[in-house]
C-alpha positions as CSV (number, residue, x, y, z in Angstrom):
1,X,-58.5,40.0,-84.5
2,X,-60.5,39.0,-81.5
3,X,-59.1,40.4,-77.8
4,X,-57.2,36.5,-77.2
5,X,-55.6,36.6,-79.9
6,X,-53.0,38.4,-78.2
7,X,-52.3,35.9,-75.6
8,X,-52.6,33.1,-77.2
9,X,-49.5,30.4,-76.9
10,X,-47.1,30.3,-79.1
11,X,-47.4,27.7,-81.3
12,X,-44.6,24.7,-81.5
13,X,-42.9,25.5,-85.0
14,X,-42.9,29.4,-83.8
15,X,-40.8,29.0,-80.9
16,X,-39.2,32.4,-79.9
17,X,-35.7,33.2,-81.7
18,X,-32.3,34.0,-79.5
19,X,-31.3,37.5,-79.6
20,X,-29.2,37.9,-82.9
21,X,-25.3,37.7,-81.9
22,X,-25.5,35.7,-78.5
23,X,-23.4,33.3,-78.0
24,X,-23.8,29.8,-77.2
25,X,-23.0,28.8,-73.0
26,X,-20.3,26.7,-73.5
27,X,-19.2,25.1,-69.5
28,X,-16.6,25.9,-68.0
29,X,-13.6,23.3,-68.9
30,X,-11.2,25.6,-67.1
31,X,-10.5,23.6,-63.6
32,X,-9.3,24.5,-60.9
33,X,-6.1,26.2,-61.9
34,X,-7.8,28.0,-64.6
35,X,-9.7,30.1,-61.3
36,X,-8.0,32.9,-59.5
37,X,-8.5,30.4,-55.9
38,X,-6.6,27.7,-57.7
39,X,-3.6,30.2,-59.2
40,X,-3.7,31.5,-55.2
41,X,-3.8,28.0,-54.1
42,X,-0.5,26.8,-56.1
43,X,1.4,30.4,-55.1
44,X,0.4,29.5,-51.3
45,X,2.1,25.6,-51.7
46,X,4.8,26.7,-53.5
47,X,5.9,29.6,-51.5
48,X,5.2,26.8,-48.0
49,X,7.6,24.3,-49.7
50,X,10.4,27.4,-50.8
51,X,10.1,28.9,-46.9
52,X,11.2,25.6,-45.6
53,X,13.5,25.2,-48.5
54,X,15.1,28.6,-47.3
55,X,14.9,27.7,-43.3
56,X,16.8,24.4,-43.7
57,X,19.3,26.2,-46.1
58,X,19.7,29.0,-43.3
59,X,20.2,26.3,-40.6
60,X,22.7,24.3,-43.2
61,X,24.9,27.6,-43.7
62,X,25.3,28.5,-40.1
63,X,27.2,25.4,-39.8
64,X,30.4,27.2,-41.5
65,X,30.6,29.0,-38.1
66,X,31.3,25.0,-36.2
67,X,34.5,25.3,-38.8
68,X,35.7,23.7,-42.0
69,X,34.6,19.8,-41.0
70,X,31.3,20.5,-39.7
71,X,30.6,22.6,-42.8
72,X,32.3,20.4,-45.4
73,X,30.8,17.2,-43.5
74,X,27.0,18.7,-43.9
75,X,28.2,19.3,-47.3
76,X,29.1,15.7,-48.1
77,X,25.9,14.3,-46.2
78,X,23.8,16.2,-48.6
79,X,25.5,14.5,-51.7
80,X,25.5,11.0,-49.8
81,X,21.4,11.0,-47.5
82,X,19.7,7.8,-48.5
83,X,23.1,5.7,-49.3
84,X,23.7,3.4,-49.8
85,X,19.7,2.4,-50.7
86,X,19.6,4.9,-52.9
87,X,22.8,6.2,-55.5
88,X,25.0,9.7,-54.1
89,X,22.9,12.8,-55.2
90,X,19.5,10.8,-55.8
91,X,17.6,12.8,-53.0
92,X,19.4,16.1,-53.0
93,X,18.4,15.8,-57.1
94,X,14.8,14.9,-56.4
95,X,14.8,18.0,-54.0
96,X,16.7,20.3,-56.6
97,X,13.9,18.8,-59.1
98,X,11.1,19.8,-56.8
99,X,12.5,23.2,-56.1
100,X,12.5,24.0,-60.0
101,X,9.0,23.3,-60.3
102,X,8.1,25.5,-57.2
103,X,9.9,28.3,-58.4
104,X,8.1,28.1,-61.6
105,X,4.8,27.7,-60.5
106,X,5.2,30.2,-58.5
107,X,6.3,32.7,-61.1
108,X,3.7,31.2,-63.4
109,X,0.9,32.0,-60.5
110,X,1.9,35.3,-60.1
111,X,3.0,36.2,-63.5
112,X,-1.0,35.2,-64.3
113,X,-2.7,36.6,-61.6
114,X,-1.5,40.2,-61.9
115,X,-2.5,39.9,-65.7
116,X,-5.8,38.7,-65.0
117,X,-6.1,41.4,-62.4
118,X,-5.3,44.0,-65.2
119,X,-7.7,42.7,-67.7
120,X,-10.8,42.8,-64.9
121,X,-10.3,46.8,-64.6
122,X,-8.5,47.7,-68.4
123,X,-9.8,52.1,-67.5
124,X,-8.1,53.5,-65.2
125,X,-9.9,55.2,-62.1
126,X,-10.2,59.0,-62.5
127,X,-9.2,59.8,-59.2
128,X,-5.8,57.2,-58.0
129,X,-6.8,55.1,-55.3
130,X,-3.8,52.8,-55.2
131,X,-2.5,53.3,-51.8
132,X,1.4,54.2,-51.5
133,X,1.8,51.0,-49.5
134,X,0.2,48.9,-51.9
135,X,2.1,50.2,-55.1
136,X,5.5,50.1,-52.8
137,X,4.5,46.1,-52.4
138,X,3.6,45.5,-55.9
139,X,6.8,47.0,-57.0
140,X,8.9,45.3,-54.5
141,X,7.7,41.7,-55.4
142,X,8.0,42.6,-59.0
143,X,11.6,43.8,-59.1
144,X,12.7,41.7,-56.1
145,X,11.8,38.5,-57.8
146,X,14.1,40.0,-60.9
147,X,16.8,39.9,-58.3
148,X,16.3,37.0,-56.6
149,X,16.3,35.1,-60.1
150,X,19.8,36.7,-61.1
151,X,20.7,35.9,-57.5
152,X,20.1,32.0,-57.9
153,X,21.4,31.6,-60.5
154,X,24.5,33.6,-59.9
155,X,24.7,31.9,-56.5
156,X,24.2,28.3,-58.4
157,X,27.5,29.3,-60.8
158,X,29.6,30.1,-57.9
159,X,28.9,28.0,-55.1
160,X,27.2,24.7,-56.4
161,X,29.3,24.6,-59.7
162,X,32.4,26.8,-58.8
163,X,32.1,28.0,-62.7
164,X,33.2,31.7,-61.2
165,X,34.1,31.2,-58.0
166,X,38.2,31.8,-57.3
167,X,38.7,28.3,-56.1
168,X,37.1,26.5,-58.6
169,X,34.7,23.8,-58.5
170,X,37.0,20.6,-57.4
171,X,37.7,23.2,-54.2
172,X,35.6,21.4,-50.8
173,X,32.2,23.6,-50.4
174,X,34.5,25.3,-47.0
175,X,37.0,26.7,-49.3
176,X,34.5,28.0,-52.1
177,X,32.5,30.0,-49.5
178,X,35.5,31.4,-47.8
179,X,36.7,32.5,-51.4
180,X,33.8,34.0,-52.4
181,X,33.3,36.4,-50.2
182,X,36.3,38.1,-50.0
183,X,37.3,41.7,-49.1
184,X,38.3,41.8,-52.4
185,X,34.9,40.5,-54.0
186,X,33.0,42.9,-51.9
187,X,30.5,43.3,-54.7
188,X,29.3,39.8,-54.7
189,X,28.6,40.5,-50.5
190,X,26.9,43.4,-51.7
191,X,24.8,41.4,-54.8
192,X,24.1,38.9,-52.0
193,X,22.7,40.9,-49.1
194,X,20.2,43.0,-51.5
195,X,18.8,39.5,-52.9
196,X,18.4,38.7,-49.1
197,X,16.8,41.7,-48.2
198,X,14.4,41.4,-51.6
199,X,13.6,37.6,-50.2
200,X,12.6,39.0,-47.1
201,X,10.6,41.4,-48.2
202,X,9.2,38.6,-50.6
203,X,8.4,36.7,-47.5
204,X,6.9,39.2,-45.5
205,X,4.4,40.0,-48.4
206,X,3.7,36.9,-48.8
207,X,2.9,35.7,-45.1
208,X,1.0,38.6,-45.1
209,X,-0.9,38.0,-48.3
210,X,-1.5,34.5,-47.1
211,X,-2.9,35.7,-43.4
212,X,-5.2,38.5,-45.1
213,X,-6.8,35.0,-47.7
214,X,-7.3,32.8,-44.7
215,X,-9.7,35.4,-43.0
216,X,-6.9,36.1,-40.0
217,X,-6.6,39.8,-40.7
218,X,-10.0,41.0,-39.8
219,X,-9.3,41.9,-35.8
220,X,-7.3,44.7,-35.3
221,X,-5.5,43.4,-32.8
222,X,-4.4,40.2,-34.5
223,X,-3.7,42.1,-37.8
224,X,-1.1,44.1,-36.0
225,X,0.2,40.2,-34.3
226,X,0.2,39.0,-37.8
227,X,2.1,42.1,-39.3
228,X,4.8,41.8,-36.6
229,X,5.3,37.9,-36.9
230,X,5.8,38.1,-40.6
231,X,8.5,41.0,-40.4
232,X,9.9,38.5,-37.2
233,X,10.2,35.7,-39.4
234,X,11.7,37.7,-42.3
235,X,14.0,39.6,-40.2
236,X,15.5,36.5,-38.8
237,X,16.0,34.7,-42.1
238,X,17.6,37.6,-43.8
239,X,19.8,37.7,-40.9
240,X,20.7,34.1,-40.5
241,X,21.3,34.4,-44.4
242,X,23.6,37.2,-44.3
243,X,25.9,36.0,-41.2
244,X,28.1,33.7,-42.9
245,X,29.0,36.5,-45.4
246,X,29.4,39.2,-43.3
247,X,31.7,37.5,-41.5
248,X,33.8,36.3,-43.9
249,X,34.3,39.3,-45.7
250,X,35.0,41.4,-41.9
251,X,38.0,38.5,-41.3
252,X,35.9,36.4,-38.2
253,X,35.3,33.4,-40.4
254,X,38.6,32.2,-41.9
């Protein structure tokens, strides 16, 4: 063998061989809401459109302190926007339609991020370095949302159907929230201000979450803006949310 031999080229037919057991590189057919950004992306829309879904509903309830017409008349106007274009209950459905979705997207986009997030670190560290703070958030937005689920739907059967509320569901919307939260049903006033506290708490995490993925939480000084406007924003819907209830069940609202 002379001294070339060694780096000589390789001839056509003798083409060097893959290592035994890789696999082929398929691309990536996954789009966008296969990706972690996209999964972010939907949680970010859908919790925008629920927020404003919640604000308006805040706005709508308040109403029951104007008295029984205002708040029975707001009621009607829901069942009736867009007559007579459209047929009674064709954009309050749409909205109900549109709110499903959120909600499950929303779940789904959670539900699948927090698994993914397992799966990238299966060991555990040695030493725990899950702040208090962070497991207190994980475990609020985990049980919360429980809640908040029961809480809809519970909230659904008694004022939107009237399946268990006391006045029944041929009752005007007035009457049904003044029954339900009775002195004497003060365990539904309790069931309702825990889910409103859990939403808030739901909010705040997630304004915050969405401030720290747009890049706004970097400064010190407007982290500590951005920490107090999300409590501020929670604070007041929890409170414009458990008004009504309150007041009800204490004798003001009659």
């Amino acid at each position: 063998m002379d001294r070339g031999s060694a780096t000589a080229p390789v001839p056509a037919h003798e083409a060097p061989r893959k290592p035994a057991g890789a696999a082929p590189r398929t691309p990536d057919r996954r789009g966008l809401l296969g990706t972690s950004a996209g999964r972010k992306a939907v949680m970010a829309v859908t919790g925008a459109v629920l927020v404003l879904f919640l604000i308006a509903h805040m706005l709508g309830n308040l109403k029951i302190f104007l008295g029984a017409d205002s708040f029975n008349h707001y009621a009607e106007w829901l069942r009736t926007v867009g007559a007579p274009a459209l047929p009674n209950r064709t954009i309050l459905t749409i909205t109900e339609i549109v709110l499903a979705l959120c909600v499950v997207l929303h779940m789904w986009a959670a539900v699948s991020l927090a698994r993914r997030a397992a799966k990238a670190r299966p060991v555990k560290y040695a030493a725990k370095r899950k702040s208090q703070a962070k497991g207190y958030a994980t475990q609020t937005m985990r049980y919360g949302g429980v809640i908040i689920l029961l809480f809809v739907i519970w909230h659904l059967l008694d004022m939107t159907f009237g399946t268990v509320n006391p006045k029944g569901g041929d009752a005007t919307p007035f009457d049904r929230m003044i029954a339900g939260f009775q002195p004497e049903r003060w365990w539904v006033t309790v069931f309702y201000l825990v889910a409103m506290v859990m939403i808030g708490l739901h909010l705040r995490h997630g304004l915050w979450s969405a401030f720290q993925s747009l890049g706004l939480t970097r400064r010190p000084r407007s982290r500590g803006a951005l920490q107090t406007g999300a409590a501020a924003v929670s604070a007041v819907l929890v409170l414009g949310f458990v008004a009504a209830p309150i007041c009800i069940m204490i004798g003001v609202v009659k």
